[in-house]
C-alpha beads as a LAMMPS data file, in Angstrom:
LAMMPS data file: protein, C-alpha beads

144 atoms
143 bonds

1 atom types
1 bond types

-500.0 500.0 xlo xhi
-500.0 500.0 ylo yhi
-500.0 500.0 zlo zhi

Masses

1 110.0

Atoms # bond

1 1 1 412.029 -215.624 -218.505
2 1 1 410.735 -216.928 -221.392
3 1 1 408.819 -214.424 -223.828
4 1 1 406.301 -214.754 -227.292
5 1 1 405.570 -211.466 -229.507
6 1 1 402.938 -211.737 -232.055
7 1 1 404.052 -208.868 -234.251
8 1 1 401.538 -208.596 -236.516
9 1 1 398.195 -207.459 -234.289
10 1 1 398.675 -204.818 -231.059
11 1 1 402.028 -206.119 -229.740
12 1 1 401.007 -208.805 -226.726
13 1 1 403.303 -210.302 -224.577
14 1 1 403.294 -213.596 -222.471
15 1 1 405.972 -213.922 -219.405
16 1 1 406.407 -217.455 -217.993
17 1 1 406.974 -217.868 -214.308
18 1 1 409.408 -220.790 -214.976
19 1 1 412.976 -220.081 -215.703
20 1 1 414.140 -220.358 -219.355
21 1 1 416.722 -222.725 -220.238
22 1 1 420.360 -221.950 -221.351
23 1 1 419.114 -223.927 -224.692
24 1 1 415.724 -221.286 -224.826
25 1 1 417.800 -218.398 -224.050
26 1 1 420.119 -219.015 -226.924
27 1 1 416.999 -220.114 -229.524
28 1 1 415.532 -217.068 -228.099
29 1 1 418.524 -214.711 -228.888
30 1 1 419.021 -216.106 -232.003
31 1 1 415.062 -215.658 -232.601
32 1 1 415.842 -212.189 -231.996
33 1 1 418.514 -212.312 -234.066
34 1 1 420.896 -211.348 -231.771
35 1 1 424.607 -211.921 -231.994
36 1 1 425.273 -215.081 -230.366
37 1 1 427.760 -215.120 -227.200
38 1 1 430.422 -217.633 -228.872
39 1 1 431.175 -216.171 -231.858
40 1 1 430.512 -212.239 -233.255
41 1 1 428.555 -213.191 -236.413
42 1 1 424.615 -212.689 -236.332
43 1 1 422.583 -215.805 -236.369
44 1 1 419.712 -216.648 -238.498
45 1 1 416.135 -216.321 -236.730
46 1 1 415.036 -219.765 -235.232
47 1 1 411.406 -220.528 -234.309
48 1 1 411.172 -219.268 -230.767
49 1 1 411.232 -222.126 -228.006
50 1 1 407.930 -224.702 -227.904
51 1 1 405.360 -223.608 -225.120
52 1 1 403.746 -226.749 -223.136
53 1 1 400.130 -226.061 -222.628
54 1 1 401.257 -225.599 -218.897
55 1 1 402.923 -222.365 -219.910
56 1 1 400.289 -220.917 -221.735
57 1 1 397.917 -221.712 -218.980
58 1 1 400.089 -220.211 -216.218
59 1 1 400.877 -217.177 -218.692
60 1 1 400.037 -213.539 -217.816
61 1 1 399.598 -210.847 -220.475
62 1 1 401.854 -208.036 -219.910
63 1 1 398.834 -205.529 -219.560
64 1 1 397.577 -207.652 -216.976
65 1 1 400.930 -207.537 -214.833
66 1 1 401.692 -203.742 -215.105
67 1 1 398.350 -203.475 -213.757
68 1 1 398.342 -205.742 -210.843
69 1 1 401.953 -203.785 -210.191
70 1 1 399.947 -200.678 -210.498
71 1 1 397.899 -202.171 -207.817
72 1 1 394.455 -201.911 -210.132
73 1 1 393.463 -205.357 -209.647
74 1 1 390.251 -206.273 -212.078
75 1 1 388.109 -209.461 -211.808
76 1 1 390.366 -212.520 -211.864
77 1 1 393.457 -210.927 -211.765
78 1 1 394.585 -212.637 -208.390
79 1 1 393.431 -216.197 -209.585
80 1 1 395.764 -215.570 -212.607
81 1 1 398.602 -213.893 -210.363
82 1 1 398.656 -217.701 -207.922
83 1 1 399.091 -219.287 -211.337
84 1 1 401.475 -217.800 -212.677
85 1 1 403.661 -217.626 -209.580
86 1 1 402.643 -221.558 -209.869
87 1 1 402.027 -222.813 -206.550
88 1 1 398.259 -223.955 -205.192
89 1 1 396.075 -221.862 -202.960
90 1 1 397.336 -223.526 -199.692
91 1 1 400.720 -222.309 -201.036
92 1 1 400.448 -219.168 -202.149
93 1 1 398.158 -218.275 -199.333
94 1 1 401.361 -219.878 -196.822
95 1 1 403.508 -217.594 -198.556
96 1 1 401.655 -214.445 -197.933
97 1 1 401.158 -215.244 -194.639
98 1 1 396.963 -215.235 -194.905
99 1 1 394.499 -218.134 -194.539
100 1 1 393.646 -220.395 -197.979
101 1 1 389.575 -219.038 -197.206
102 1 1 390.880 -214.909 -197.531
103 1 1 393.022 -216.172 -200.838
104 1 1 389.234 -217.902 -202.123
105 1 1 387.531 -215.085 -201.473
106 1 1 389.946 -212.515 -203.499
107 1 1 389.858 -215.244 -206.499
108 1 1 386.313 -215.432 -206.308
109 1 1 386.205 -211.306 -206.574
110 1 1 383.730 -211.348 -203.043
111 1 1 386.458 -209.286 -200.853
112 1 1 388.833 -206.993 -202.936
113 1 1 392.433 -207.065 -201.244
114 1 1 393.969 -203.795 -200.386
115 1 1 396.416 -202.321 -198.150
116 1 1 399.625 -204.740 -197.079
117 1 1 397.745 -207.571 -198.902
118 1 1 397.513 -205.335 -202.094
119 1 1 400.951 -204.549 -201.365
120 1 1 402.139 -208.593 -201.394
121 1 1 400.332 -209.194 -204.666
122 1 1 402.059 -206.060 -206.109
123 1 1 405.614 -207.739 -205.113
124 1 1 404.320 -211.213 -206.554
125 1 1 403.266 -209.697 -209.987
126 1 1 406.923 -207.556 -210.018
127 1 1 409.063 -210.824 -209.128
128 1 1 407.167 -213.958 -208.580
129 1 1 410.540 -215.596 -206.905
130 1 1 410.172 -213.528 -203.930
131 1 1 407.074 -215.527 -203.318
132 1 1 408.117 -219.157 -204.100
133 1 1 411.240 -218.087 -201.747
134 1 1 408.961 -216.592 -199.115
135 1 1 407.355 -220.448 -198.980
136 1 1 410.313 -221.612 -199.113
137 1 1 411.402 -220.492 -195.850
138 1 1 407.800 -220.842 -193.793
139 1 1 409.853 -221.811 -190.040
140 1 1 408.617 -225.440 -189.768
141 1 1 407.894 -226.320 -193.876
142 1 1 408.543 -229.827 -195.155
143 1 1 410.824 -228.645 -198.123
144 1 1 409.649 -232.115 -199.939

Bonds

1 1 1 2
2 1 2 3
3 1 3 4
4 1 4 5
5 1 5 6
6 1 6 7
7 1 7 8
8 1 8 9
9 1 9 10
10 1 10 11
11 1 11 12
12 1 12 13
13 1 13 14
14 1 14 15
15 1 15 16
16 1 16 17
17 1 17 18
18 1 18 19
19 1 19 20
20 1 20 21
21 1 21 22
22 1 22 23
23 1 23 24
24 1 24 25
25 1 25 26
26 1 26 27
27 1 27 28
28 1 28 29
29 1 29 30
30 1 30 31
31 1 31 32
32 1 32 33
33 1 33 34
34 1 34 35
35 1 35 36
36 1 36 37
37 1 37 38
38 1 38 39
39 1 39 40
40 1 40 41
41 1 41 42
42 1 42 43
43 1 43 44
44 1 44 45
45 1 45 46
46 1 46 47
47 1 47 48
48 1 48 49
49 1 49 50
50 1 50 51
51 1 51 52
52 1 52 53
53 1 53 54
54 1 54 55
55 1 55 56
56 1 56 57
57 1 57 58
58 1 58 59
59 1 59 60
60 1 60 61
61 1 61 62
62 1 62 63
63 1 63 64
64 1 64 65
65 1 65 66
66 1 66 67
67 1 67 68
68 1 68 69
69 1 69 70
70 1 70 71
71 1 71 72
72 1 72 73
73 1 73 74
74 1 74 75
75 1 75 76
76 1 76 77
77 1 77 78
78 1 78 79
79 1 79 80
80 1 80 81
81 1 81 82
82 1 82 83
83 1 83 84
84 1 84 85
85 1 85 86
86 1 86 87
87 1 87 88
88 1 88 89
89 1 89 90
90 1 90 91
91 1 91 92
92 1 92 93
93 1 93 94
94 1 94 95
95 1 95 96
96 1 96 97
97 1 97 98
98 1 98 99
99 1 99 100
100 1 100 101
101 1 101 102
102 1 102 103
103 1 103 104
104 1 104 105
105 1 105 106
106 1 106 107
107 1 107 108
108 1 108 109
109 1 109 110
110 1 110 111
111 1 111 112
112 1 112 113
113 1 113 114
114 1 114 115
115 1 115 116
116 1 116 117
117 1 117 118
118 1 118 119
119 1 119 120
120 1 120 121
121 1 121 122
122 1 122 123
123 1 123 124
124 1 124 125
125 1 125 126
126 1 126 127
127 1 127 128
128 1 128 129
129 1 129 130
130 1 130 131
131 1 131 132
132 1 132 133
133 1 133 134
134 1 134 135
135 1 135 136
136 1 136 137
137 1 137 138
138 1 138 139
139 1 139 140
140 1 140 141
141 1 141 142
142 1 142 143
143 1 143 144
């Protein structure tokens, strides 16, 4: 996962969906200034890695994931949930096994999903792999 701190104002934190690199893991440790796995001296803080302007717009605040977790879901919080798993509606609604219409209406905040539903969007927000896995294996999926 890839990670930003602003320090300065109320500590807010961005997760990525998309995997960090071995190169942004290392620029991130050394950000940190953790002691880097080759050799046992501390590094020098780097400038943590680049985001494209598709990461920030597939971001999630940390506030907003603990409470889609918590299973509080506010106004948007499901359209923001399908991007930052990253897939479109007809694929995130595949993966959770309910029609692209039902996944329109909880982004458009006219039905409010509870029960097993709330319970899927729970698991995306905790580990958004589970999902793109879950599509993944859809019996009868083009995997292209």
């Amino acid at each position: 996962m890839v990670a930003w701190t602003e320090p300065e104002e109320e500590e807010i934190h961005f997760i990525c969906a998309r995997k960090a690199t071995p190169a942004e893991r290392r620029l991130y440790r050394n950000y940190a200034g953790e002691t880097s796995m080759t050799k046992k001296t501390t590094t020098a803080p780097l400038d943590p890695p680049e985001w494209t302007e598709e990461d920030f717009a597939s971001a999630l605040s940390e506030a907003q994931r603990r409470r889609i977790v918590a299973g509080k879901l506010k106004p948007g919080d499901v359209a923001a949930l399908r991007r930052f798993v990253q897939l479109t509606q007809e694929q995130f609604a595949e993966a959770l096994g309910i029609s692209v219409r039902t996944l329109q209406n909880w982004e458009q905040d006219r039905v409010t999903p509870d029960g097993p539903a709330l319970a899927l969007l729970r698991i995306a927000a905790r580990d958004p792999s589970i999902i793109r896995r879950n599509l993944a294996s859809v019996p009868g999926r083009d995997q292209g």
